[in-house]
C-alpha positions as CSV (number, residue, x, y, z in Angstrom):
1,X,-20.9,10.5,-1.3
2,X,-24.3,9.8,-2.9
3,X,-27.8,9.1,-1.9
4,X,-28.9,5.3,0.0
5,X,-32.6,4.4,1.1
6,X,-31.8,1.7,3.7
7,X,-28.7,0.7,2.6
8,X,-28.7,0.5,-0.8
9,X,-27.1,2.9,-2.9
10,X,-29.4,4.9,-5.4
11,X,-27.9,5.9,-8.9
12,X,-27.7,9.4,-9.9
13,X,-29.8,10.4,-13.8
14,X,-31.2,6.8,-13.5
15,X,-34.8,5.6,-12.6
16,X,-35.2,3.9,-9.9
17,X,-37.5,1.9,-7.8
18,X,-38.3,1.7,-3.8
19,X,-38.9,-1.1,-1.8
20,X,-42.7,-0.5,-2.1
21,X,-42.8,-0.9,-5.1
22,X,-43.0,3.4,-6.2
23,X,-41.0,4.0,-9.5
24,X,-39.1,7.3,-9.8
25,X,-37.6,8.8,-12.6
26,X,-34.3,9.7,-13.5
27,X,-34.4,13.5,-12.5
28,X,-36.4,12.3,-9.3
29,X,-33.3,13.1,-6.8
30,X,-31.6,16.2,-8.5
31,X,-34.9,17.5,-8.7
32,X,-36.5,16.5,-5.1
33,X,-36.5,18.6,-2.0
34,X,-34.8,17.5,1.6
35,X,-38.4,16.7,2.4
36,X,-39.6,14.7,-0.3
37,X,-36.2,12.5,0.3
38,X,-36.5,12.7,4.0
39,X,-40.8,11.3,3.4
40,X,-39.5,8.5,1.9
41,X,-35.9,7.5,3.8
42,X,-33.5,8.7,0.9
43,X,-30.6,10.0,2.8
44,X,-27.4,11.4,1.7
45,X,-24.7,9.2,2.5
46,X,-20.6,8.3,2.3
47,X,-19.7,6.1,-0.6
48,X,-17.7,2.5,0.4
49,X,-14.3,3.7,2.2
50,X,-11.2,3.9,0.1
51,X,-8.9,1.3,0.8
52,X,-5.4,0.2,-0.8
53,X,-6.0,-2.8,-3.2
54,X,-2.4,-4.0,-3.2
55,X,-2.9,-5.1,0.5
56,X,-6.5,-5.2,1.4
57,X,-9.7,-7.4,0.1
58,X,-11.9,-4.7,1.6
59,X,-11.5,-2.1,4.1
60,X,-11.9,-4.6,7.0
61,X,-10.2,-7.6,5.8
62,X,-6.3,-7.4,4.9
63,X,-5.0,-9.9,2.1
64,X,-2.6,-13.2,4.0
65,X,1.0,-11.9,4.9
66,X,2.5,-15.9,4.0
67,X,1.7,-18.0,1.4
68,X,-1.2,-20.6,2.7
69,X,-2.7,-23.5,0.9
70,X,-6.0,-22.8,-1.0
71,X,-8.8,-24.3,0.7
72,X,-12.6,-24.6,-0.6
73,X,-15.7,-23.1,1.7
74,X,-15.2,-26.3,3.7
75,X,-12.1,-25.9,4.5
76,X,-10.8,-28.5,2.2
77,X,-7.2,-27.7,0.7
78,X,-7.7,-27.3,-3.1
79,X,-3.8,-28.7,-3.7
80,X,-2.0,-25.3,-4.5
81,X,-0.7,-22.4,-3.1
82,X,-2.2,-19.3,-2.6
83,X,0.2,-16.1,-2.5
84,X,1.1,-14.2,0.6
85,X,2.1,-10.5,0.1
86,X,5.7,-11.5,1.3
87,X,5.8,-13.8,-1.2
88,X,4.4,-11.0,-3.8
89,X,6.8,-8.1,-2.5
90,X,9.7,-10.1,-2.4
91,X,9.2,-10.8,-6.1
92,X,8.9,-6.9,-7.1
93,X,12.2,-6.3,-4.9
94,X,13.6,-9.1,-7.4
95,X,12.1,-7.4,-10.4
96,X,13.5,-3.2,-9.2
97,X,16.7,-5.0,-8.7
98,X,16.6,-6.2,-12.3
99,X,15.7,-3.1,-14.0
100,X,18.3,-1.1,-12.1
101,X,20.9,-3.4,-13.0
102,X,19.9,-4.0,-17.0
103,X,21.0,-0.5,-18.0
104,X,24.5,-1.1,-16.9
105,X,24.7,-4.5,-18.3
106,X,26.5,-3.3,-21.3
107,X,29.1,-2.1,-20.0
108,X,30.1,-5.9,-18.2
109,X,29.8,-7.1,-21.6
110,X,32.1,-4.6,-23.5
111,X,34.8,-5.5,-20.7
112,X,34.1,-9.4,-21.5
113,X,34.3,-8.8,-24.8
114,X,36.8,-6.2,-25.3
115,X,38.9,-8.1,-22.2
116,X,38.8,-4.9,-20.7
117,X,38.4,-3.7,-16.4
118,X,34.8,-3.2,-15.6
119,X,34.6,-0.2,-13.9
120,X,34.8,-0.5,-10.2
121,X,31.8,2.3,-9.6
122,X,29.9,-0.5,-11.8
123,X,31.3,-3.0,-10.3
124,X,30.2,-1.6,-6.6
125,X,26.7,-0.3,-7.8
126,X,25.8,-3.3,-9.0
127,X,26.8,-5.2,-6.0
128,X,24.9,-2.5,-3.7
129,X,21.7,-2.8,-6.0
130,X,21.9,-7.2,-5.0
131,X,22.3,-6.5,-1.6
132,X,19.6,-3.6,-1.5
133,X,17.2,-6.2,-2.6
134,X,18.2,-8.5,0.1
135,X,18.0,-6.5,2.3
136,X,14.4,-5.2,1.7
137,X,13.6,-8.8,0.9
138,X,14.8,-9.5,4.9
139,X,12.8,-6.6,5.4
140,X,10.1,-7.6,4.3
141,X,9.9,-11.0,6.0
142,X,10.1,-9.6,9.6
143,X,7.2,-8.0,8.6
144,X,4.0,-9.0,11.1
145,X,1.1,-7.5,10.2
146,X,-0.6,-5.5,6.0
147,X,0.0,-1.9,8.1
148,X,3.7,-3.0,8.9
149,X,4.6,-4.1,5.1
150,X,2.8,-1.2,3.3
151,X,4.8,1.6,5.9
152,X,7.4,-0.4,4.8
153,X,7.3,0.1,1.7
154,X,5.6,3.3,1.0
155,X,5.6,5.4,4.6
156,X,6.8,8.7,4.2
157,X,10.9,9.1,4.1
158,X,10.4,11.1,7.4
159,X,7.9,11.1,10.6
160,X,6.8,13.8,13.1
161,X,7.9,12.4,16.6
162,X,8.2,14.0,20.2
163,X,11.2,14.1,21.4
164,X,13.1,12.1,23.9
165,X,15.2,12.2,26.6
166,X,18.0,9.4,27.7
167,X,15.7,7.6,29.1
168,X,12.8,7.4,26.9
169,X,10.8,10.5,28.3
170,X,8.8,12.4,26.1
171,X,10.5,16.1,26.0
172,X,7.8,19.2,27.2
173,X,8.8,22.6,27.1
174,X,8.1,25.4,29.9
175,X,4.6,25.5,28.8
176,X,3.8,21.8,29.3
177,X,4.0,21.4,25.5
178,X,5.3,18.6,23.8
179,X,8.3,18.7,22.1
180,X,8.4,17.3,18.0
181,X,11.1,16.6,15.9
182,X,11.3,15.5,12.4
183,X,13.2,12.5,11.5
184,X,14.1,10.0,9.4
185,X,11.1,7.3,9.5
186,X,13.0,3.7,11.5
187,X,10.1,1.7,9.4
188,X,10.9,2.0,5.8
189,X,12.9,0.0,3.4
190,X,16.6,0.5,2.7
191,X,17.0,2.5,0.1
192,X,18.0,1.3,-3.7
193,X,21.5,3.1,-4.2
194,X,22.1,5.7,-6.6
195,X,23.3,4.9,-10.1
196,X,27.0,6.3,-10.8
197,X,27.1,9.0,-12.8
C-alpha cells in the first residue's frame, strides 16, 4: 500500500514534485491531512500485486511453458533457444535426484572396492529416487498451462473437496449443505522416496 497521484506512485520521507509543477517536501505526506491529499488527487493506494517469479513475468503475463526460439521485436528469430519452464523444471527434478543420491554414493563404492554386496535397501532407494525423477519429469510434460505446473509442484499435499457419490454428484446433507472431505491433492508430483534408515 502507499500513496499514488494519478498513477504514479509517491515515495514516502522523500520530496516530491506534482504534475503542475508544486514541490513538496519530504514530511509533506506523513504530515498532510485527508483533505490536503484529497485537494490535490494523492490517494492511498495498493502496491503492484505479488506474483511468483519462478513462473510469471508480471502478474498478467505467465513465462512460455516449451522452449521457443528467441525472436527480436519484429518477430525475427535471433538463432537460439529461449527456455520453457518444462525445460527449466525438468532440470531441477535432475538436480533433487542428484543430491539425494550423492550421500549414498559411498557406500556403492566401498562395495566396488572392498568387492563387497551393496545393500539392497540402497540398491532399491536409489533406483526409486531415478524413477521419482522420471516420473515428475513425465509429470511435468503433461503439464498445459504456469497454474497447472506450479500446483504441480508446490500445491498443498491435501485439498478441501465436496464429496461425491457413484456417479459424480456432489454429496448435501439434510440441511442442503454441501458435504467436504479432505484428501490427498490428484495434482501434485510423486513424491521423492524416503532415504533408508
Amino acid at each position: 500500500m502507499g500513496y499514488f497521484i494519478g498513477s504514479r506512485a509517491l515515495p514516502m520521507d522523500r520530496p516530491w514534485t506534482a504534475d503542475n509543477g508544486t514541490q513538496y517536501p519530504a514530511n509533506w505526506l506523513r504530515l498532510s491531512s485527508t483533505a490536503d491529499r484529497d485537494a490535490i488527487g494523492v490517494s492511498w493506494g495498493a502496491d503492484d500485486p505479488v506474483y511468483d517469479q519462478r513462473f510469471w513475468w508480471s502478474p498478467t503475463l505467465p513465462k512460455e511453458l516449451d522452449d521457443k526460439p528467441a525472436v527480436d521485436g519484429d518477430g525475427k528469430e535471433l538463432g537460439y533457444t529461449q527456455t520453457g519452464l518444462k525445460t527449466q523444471w525438468k532440470a531441477t527434478q535432475n538436480q533433487i535426484a542428484g543430491s539425494l543420491i550423492a550421500p549414498s554414493d559411498w557406500r556403492i563404492i566401498k562395495a566396488k572396492e572392498t568387492s563387497t554386496n551393496i545393500p539392497s535397501v540402497w540398491k532399491t532407494y536409489r533406483a526409486a529416487v531415478r524413477t521419482s525423477c522420471n516420473t515428475r519429469q513425465t509429470e511435468i510434460d503433461a503439464c498445459s498451462t504456469v497454474d497447472e505446473l506450479k500446483e504441480l509442484l508446490f500445491g498443498s499435499a491435501t485439498i478441501t473437496r465436496q464429496q461425491t457419490d457413484s456417479d459424480g454428484n456432489g454429496v448435501v446433507d439434510s440441511d442442503g449443505k454441501a458435504v467436504v472431505e479432505t484428501v490427498a491433492n490428484p495434482n501434485i508430483a510423486t513424491a521423492w522416496p524416503t532415504e533408508p534408515s
